[in-house]
PyMOL commands that place a pseudoatom at each C-alpha (Angstrom):
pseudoatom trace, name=CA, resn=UNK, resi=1, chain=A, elem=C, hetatm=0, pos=[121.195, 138.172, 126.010]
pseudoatom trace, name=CA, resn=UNK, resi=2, chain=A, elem=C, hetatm=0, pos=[120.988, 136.749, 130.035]
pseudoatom trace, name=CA, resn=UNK, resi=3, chain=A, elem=C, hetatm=0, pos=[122.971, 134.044, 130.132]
pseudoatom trace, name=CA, resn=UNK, resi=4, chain=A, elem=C, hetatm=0, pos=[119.871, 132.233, 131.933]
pseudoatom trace, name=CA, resn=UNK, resi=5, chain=A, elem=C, hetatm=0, pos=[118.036, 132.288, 129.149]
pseudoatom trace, name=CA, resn=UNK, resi=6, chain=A, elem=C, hetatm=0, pos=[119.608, 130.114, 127.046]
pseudoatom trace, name=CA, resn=UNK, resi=7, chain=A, elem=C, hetatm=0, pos=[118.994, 126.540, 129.384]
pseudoatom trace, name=CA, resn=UNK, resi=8, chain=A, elem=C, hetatm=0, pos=[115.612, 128.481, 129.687]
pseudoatom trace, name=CA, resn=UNK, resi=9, chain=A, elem=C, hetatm=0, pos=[115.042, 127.815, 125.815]
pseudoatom trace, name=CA, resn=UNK, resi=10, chain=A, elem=C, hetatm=0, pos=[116.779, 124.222, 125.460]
pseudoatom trace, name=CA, resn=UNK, resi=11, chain=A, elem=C, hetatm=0, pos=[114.047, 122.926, 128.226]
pseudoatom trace, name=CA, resn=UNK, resi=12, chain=A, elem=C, hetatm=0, pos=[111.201, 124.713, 126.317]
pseudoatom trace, name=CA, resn=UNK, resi=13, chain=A, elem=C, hetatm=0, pos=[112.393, 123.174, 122.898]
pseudoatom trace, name=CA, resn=UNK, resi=14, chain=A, elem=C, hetatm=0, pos=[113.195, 119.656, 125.102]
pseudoatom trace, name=CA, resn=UNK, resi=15, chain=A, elem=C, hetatm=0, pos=[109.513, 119.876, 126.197]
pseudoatom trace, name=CA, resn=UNK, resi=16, chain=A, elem=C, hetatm=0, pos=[108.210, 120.904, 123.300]
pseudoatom trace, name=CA, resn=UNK, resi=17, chain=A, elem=C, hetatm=0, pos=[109.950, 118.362, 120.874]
pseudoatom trace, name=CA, resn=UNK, resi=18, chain=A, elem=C, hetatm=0, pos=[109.476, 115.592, 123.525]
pseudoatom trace, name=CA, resn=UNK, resi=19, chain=A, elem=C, hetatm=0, pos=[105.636, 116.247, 122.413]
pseudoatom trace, name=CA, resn=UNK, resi=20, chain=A, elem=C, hetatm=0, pos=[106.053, 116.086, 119.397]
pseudoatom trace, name=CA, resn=UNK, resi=21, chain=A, elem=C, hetatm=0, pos=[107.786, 113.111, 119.155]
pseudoatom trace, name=CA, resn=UNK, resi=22, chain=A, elem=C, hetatm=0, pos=[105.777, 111.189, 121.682]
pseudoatom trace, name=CA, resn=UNK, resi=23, chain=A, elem=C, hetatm=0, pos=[102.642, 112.425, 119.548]
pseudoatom trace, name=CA, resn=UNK, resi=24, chain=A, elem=C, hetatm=0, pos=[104.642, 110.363, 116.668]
pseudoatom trace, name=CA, resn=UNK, resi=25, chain=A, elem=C, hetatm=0, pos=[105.453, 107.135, 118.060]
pseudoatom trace, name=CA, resn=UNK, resi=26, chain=A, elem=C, hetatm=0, pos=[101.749, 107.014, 119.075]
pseudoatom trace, name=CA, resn=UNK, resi=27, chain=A, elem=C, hetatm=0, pos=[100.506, 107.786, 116.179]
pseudoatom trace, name=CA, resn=UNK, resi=28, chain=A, elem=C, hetatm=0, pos=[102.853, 105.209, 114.342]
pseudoatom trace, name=CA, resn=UNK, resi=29, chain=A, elem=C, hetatm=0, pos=[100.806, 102.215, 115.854]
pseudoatom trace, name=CA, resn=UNK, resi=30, chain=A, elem=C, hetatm=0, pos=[97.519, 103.473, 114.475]
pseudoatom trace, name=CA, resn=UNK, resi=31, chain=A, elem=C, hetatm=0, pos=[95.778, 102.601, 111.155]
pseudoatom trace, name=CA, resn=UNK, resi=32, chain=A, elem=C, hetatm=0, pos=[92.369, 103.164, 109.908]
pseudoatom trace, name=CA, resn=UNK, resi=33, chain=A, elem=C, hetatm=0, pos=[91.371, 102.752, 106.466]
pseudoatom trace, name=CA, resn=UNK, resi=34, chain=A, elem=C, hetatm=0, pos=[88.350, 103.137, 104.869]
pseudoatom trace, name=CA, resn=UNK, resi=35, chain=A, elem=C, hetatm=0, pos=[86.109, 99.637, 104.947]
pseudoatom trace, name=CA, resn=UNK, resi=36, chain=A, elem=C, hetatm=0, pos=[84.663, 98.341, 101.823]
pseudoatom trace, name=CA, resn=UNK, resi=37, chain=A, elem=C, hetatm=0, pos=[82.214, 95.864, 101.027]
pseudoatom trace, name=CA, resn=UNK, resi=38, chain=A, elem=C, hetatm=0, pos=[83.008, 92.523, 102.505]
pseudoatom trace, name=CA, resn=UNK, resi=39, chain=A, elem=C, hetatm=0, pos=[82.670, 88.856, 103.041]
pseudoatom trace, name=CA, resn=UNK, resi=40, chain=A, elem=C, hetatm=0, pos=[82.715, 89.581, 107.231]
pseudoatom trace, name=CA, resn=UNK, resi=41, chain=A, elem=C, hetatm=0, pos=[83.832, 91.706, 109.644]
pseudoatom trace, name=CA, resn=UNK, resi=42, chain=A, elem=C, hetatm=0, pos=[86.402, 89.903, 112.045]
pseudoatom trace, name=CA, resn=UNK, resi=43, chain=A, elem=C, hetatm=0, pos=[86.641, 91.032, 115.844]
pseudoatom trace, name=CA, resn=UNK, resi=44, chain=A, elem=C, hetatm=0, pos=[90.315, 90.054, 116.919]
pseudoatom trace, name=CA, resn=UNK, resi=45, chain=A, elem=C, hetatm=0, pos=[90.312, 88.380, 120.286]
pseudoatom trace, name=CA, resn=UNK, resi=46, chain=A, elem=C, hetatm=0, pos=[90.841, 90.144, 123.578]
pseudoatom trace, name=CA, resn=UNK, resi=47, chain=A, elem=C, hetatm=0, pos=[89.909, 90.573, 127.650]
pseudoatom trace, name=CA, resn=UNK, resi=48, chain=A, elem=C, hetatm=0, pos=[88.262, 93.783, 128.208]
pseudoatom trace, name=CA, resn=UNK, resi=49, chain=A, elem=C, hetatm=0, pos=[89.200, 95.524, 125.065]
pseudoatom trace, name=CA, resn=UNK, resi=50, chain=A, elem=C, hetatm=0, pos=[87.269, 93.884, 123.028]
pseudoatom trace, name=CA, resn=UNK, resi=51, chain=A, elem=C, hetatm=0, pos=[84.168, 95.602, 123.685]
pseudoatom trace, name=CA, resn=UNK, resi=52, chain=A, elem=C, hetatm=0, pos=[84.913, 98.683, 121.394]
pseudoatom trace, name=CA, resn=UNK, resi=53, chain=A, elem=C, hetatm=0, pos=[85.905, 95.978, 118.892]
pseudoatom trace, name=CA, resn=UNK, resi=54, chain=A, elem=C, hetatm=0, pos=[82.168, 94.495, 119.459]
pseudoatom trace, name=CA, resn=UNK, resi=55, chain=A, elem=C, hetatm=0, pos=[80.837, 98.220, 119.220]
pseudoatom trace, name=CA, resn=UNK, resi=56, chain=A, elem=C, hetatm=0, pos=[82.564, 98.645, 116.057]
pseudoatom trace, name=CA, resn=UNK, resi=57, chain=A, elem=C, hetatm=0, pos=[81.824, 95.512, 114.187]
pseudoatom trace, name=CA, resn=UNK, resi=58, chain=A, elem=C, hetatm=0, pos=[78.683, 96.450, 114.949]
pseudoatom trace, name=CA, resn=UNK, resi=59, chain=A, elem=C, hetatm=0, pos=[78.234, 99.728, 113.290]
pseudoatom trace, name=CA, resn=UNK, resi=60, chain=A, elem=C, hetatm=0, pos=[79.990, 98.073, 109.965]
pseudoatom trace, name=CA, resn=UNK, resi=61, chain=A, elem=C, hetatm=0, pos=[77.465, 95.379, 109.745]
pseudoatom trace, name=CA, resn=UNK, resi=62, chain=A, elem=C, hetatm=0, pos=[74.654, 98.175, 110.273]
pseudoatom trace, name=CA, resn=UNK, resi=63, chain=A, elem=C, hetatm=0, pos=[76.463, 100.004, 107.475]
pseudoatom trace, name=CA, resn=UNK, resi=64, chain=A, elem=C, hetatm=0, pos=[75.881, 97.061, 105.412]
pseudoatom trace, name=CA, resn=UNK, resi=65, chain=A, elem=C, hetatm=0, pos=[79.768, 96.669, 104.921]
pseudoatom trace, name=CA, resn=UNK, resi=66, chain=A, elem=C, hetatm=0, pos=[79.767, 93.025, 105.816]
pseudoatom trace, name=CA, resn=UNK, resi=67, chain=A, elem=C, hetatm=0, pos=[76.504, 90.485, 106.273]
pseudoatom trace, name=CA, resn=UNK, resi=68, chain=A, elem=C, hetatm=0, pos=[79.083, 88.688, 108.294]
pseudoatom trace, name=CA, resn=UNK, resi=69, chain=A, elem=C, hetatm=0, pos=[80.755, 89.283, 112.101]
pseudoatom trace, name=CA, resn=UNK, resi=70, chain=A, elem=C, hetatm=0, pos=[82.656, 86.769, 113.056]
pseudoatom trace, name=CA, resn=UNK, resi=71, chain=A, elem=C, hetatm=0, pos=[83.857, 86.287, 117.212]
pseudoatom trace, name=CA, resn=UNK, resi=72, chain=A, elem=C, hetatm=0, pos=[86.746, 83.882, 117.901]
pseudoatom trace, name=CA, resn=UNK, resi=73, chain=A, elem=C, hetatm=0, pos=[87.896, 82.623, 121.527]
pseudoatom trace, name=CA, resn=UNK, resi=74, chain=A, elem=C, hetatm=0, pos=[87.396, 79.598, 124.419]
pseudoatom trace, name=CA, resn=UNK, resi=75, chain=A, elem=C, hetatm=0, pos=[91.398, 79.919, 124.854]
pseudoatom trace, name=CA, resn=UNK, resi=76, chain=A, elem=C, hetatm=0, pos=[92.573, 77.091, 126.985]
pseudoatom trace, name=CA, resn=UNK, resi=77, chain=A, elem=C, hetatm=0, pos=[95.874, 76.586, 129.034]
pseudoatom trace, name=CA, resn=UNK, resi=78, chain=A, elem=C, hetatm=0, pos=[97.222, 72.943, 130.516]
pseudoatom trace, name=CA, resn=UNK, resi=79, chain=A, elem=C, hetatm=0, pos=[95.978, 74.041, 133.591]
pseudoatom trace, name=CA, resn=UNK, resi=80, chain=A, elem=C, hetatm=0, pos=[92.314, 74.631, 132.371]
pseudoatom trace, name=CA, resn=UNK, resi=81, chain=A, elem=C, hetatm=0, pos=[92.187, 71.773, 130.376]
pseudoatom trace, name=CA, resn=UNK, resi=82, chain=A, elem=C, hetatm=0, pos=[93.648, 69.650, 133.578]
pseudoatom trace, name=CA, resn=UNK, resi=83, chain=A, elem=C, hetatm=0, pos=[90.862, 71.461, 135.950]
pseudoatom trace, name=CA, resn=UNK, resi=84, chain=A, elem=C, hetatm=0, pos=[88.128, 70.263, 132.667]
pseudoatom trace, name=CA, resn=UNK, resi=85, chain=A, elem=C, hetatm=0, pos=[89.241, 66.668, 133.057]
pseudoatom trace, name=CA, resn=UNK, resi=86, chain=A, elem=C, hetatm=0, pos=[88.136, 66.766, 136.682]
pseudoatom trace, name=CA, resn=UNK, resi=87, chain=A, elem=C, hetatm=0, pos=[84.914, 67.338, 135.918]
pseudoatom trace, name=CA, resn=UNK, resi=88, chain=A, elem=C, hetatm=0, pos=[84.663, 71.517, 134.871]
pseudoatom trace, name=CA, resn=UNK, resi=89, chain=A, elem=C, hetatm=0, pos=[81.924, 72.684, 132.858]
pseudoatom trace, name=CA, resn=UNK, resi=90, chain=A, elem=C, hetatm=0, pos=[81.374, 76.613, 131.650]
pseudoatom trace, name=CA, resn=UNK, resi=91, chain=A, elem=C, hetatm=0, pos=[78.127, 77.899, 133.010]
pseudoatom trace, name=CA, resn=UNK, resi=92, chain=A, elem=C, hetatm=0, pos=[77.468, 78.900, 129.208]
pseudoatom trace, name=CA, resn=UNK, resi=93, chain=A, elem=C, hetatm=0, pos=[79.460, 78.979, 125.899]
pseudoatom trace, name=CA, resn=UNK, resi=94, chain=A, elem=C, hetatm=0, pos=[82.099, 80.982, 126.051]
pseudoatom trace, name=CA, resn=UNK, resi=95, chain=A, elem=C, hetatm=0, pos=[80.628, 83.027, 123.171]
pseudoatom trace, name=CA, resn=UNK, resi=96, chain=A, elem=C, hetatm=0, pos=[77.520, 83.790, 124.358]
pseudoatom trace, name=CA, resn=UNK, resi=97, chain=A, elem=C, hetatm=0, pos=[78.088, 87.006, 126.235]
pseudoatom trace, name=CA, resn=UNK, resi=98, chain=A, elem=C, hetatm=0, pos=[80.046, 88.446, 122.729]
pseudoatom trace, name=CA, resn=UNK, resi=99, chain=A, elem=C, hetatm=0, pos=[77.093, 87.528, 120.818]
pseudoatom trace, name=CA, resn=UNK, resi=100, chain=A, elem=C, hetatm=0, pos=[74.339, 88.675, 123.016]
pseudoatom trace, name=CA, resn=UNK, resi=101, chain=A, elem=C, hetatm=0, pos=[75.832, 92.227, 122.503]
pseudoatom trace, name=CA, resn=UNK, resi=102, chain=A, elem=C, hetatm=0, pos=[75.855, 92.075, 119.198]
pseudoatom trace, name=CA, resn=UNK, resi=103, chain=A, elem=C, hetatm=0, pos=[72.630, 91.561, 118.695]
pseudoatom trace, name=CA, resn=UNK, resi=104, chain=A, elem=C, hetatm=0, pos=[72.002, 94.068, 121.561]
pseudoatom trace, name=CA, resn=UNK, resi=105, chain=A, elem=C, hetatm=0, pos=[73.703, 96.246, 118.682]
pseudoatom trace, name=CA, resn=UNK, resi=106, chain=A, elem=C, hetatm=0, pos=[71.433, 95.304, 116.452]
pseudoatom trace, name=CA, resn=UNK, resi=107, chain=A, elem=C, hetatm=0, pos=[74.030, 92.401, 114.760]
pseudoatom trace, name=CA, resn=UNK, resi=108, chain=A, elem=C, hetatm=0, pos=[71.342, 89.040, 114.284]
pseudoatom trace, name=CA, resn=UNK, resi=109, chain=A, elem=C, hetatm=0, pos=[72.370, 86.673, 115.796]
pseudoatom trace, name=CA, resn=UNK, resi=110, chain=A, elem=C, hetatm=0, pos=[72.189, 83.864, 112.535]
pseudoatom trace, name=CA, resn=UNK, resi=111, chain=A, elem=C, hetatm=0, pos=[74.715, 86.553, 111.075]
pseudoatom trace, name=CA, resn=UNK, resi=112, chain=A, elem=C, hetatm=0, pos=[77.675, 85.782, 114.013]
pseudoatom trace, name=CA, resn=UNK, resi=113, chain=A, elem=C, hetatm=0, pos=[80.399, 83.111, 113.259]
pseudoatom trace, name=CA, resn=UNK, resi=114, chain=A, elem=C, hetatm=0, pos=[81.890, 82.200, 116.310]
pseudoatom trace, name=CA, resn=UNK, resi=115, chain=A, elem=C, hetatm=0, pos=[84.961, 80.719, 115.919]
pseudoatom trace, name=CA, resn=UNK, resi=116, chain=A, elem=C, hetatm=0, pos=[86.566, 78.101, 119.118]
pseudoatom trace, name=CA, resn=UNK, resi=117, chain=A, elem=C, hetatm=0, pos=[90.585, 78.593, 118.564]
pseudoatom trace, name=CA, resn=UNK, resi=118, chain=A, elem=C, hetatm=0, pos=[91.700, 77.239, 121.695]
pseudoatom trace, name=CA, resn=UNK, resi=119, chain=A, elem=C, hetatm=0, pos=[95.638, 77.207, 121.201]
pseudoatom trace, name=CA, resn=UNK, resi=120, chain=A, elem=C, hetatm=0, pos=[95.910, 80.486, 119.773]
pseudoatom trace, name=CA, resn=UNK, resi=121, chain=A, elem=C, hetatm=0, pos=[98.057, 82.782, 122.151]
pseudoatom trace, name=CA, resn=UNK, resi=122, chain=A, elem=C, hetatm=0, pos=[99.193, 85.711, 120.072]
pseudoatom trace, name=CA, resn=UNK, resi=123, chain=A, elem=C, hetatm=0, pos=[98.073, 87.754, 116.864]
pseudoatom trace, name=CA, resn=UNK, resi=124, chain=A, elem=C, hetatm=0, pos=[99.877, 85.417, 114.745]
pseudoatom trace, name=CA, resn=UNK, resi=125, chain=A, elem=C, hetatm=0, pos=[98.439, 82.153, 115.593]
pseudoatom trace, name=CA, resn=UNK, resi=126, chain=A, elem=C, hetatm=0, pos=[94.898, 83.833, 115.898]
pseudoatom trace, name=CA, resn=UNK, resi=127, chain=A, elem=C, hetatm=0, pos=[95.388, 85.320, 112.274]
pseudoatom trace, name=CA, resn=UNK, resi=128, chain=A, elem=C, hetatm=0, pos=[96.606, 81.991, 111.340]
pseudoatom trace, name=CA, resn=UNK, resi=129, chain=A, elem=C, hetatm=0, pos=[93.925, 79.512, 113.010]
pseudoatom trace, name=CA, resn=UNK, resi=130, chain=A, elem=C, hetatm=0, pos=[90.977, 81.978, 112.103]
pseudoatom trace, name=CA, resn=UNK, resi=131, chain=A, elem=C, hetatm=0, pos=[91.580, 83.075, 108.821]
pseudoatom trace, name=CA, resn=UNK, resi=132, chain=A, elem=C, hetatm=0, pos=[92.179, 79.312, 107.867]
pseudoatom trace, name=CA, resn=UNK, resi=133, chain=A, elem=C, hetatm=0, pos=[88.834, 78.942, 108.469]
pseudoatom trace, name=CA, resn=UNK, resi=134, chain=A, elem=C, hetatm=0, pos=[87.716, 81.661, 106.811]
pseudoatom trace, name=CA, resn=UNK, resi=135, chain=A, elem=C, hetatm=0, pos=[89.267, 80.658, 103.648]
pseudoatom trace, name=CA, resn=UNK, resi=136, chain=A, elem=C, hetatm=0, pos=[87.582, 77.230, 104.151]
pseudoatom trace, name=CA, resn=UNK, resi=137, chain=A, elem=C, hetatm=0, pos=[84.414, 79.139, 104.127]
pseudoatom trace, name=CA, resn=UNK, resi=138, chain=A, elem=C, hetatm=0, pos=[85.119, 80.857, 100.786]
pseudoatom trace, name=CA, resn=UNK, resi=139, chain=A, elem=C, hetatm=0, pos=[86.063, 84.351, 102.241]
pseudoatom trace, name=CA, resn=UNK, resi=140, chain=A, elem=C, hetatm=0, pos=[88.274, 86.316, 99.975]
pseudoatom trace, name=CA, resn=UNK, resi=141, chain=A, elem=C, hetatm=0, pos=[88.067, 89.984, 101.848]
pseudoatom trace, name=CA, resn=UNK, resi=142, chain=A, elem=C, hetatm=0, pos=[87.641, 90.745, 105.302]
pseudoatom trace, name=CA, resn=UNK, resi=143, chain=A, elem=C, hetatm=0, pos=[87.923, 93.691, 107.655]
pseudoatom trace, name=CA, resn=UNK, resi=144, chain=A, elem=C, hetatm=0, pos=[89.355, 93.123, 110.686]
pseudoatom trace, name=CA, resn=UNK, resi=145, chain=A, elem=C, hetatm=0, pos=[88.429, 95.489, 113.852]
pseudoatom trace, name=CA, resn=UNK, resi=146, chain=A, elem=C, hetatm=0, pos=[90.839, 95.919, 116.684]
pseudoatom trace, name=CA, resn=UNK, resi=147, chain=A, elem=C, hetatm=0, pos=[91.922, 98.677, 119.425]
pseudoatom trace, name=CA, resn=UNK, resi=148, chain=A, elem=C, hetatm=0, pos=[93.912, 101.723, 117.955]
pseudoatom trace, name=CA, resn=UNK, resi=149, chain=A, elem=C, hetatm=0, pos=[97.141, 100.603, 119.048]
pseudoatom trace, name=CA, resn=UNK, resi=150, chain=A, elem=C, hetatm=0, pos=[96.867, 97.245, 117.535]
pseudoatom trace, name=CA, resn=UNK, resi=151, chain=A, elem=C, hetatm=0, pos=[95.967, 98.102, 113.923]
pseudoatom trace, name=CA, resn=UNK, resi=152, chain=A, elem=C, hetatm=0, pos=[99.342, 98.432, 112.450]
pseudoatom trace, name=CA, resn=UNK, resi=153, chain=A, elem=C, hetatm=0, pos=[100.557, 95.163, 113.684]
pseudoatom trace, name=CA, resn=UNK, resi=154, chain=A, elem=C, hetatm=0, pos=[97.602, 92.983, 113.326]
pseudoatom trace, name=CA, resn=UNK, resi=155, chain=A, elem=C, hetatm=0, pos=[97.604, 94.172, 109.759]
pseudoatom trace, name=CA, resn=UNK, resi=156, chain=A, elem=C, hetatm=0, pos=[100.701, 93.664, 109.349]
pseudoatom trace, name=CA, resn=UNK, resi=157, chain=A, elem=C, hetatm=0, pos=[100.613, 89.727, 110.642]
pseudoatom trace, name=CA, resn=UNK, resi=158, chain=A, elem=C, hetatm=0, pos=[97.381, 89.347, 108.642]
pseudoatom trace, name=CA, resn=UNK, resi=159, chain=A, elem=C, hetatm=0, pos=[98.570, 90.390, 105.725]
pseudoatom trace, name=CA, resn=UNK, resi=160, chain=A, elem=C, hetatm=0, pos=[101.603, 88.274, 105.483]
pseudoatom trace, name=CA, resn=UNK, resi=161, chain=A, elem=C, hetatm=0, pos=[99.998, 85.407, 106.627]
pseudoatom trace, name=CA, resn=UNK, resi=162, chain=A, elem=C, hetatm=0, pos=[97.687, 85.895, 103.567]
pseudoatom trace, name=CA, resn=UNK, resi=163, chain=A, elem=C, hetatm=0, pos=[99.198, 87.771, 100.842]
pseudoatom trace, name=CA, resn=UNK, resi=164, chain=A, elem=C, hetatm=0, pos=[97.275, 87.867, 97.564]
pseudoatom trace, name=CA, resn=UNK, resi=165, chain=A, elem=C, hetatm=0, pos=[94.489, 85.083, 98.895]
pseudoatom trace, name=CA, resn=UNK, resi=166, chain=A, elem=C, hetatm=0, pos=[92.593, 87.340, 101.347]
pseudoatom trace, name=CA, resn=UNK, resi=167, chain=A, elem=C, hetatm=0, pos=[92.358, 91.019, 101.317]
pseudoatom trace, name=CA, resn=UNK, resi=168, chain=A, elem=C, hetatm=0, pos=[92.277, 92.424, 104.473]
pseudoatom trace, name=CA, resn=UNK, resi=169, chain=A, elem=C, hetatm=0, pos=[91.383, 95.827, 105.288]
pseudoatom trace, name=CA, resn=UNK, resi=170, chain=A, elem=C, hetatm=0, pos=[92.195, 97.446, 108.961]
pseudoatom trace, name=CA, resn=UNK, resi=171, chain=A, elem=C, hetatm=0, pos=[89.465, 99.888, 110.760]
pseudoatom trace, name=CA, resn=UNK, resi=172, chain=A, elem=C, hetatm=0, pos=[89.922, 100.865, 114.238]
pseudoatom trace, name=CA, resn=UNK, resi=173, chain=A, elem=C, hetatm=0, pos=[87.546, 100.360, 117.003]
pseudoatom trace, name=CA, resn=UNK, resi=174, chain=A, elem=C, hetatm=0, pos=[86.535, 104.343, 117.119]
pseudoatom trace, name=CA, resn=UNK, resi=175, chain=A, elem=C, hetatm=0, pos=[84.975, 103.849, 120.813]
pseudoatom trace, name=CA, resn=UNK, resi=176, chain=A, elem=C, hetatm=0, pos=[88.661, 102.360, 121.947]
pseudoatom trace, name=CA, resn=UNK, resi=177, chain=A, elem=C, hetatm=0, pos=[90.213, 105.314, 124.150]
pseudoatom trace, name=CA, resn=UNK, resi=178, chain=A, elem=C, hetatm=0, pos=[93.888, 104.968, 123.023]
pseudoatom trace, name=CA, resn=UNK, resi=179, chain=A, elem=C, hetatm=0, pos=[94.662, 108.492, 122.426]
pseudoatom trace, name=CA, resn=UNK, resi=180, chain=A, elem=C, hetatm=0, pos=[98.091, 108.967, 120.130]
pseudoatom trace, name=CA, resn=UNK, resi=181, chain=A, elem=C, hetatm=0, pos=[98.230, 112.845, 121.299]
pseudoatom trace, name=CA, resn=UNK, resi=182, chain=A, elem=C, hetatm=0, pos=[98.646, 111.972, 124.655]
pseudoatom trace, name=CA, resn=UNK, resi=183, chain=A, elem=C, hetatm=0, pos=[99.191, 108.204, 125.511]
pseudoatom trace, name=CA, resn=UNK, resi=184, chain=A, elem=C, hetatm=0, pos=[102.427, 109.501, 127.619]
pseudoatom trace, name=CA, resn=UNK, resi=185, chain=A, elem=C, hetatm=0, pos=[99.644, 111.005, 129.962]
pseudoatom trace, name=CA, resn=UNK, resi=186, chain=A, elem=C, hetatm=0, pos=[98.070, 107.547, 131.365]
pseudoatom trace, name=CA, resn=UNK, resi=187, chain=A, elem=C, hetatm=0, pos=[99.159, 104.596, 132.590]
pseudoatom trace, name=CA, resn=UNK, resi=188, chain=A, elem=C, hetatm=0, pos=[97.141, 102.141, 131.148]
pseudoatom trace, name=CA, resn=UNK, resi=189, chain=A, elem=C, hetatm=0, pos=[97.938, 103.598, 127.496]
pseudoatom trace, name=CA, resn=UNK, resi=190, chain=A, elem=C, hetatm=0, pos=[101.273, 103.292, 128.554]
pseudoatom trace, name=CA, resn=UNK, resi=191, chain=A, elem=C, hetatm=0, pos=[101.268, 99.512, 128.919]
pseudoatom trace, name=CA, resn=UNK, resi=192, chain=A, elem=C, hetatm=0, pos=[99.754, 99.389, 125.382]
pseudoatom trace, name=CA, resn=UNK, resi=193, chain=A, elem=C, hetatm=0, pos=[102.123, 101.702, 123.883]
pseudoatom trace, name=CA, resn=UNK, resi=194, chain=A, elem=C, hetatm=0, pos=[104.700, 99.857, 125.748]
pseudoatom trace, name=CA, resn=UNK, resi=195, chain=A, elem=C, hetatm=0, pos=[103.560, 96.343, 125.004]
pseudoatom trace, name=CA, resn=UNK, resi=196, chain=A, elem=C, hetatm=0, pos=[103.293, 97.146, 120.936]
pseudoatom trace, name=CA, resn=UNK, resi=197, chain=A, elem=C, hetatm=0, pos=[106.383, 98.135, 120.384]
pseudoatom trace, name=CA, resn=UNK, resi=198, chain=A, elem=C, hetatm=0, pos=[107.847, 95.326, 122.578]
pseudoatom trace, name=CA, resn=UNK, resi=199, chain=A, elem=C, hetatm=0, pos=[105.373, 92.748, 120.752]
pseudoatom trace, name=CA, resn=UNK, resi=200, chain=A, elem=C, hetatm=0, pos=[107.118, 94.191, 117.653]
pseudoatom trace, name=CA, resn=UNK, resi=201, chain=A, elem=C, hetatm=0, pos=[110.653, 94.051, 118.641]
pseudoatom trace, name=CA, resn=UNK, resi=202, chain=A, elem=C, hetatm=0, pos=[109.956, 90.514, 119.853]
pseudoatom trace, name=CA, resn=UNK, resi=203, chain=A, elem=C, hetatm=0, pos=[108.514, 89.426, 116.342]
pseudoatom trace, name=CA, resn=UNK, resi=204, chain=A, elem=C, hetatm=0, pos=[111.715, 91.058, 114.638]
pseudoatom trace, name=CA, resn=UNK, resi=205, chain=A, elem=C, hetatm=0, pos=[114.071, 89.338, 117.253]
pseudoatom trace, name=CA, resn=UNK, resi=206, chain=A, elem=C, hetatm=0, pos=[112.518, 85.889, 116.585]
pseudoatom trace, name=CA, resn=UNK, resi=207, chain=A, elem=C, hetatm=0, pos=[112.664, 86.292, 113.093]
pseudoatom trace, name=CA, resn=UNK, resi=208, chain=A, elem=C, hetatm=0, pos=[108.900, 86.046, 112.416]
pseudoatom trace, name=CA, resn=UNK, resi=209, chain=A, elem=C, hetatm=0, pos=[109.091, 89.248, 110.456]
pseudoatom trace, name=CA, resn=UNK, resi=210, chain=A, elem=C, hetatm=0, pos=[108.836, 86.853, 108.045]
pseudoatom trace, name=CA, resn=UNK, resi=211, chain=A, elem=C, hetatm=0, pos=[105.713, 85.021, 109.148]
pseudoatom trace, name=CA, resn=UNK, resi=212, chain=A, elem=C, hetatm=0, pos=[104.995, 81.600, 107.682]
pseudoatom trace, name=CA, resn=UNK, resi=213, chain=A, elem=C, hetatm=0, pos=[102.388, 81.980, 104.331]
pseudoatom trace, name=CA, resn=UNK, resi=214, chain=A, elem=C, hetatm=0, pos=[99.251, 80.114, 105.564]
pseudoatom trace, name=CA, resn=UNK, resi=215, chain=A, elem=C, hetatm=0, pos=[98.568, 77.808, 102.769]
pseudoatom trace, name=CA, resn=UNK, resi=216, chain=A, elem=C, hetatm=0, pos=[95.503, 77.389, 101.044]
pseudoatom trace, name=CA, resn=UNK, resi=217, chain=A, elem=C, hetatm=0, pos=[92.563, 74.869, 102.452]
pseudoatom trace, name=CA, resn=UNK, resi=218, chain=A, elem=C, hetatm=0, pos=[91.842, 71.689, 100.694]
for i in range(1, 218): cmd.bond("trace and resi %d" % i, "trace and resi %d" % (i + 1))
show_as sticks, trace
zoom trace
């Protein structure tokens, strides 16, 4: 055998396991399980992404999987709530745009829960504000929607937050166009593939692995 052909065959293996491998650590992030019957369907809170959450709460309610969809948001920052104390008013409620696509998508509007969290800044302290609430409201299972590369951890985060007093079942938004086959191949699925695993090394590093137990509502 050539000489030459044997740093021939480590690149084609290199390129070939690279694939592979990439193909895995994409796929790690994703989880879709099969929704149930439940008290609502929860759309996690986001900028632009959250439209193919909207689209897929959406179909679940039409499937008759939840009578429920519940929106949260109206984040606020010092700085917004300074600029409110000089005199700022939103032109309309901050949910109204997320709600007048739902029903768009054939969601009625009497069926949305909107939910104002204002000092919720991550997954945690959403999962932790909102599904307070929800518990107030006697939910006991839920199924929260999010992007593809979001499942596993938001699961994760609701799930301890919850344990045993809310069953929480994780669906993708199918619309969202994280693709785990070839994330490597786009920038912007970069910065999500690149932001979840930081998000989760960040979590582990600050020792919220083991994320507070929300306690049960009065």
């Amino acid at each position: 055998m050539c000489l030459w052909i044997l740093p021939v065959l480590f690149v084609v293996i290199l390129y070939l396991s690279s694939g592979v491998l990439l193909t895995t650590i994409g796929r790690f992030l994703v989880v879709d399980e099969a929704p149930v019957r439940s008290d609502a369907v929860v759309v996690l809170h986001t900028g632009l992404e959250c439209y193919p959450r909207l689209v897929e709460a959406a179909a679940l309610y039409r499937a008759g999987m939840a009578g429920t969809v519940v929106v949260n948001g109206n984040r606020k920052s010092d700085v917004l709530r300074e600029i409110e104390t000089l005199g700022f008013e939103r032109c309309c409620p901050w949910y109204e745009d997320r709600v007048r696509i739902l029903e768009l998508l054939g969601v009625s509007r009497k069926d949305v829960m909107t939910m104002s969290v204002e000092d919720a800044y991550d997954t945690i302290s959403e999962a932790q504000e909102v599904g307070k609430e929800l518990l107030r409201k006697g939910c006991r299972r839920i199924i929260i929607t999010t992007s593809k590369s979001h499942t596993r951890r938001a699961g994760y985060i609701w799930r301890e937050s919850f344990k045993d007093r809310l069953s929480v079942i994780v669906v993708a938004s199918k619309t969202d166009p994280y693709d785990p086959k070839g994330w490597w191949r786009d920038g912007r699925q970069i910065r999500w593939v690149l932001a979840e695993y930081g998000a989760w090394v960040y979590m582990f590093w600050k020792s919220e692995w083991n994320i507070q137990k929300v306690e049960s509502p009065n």
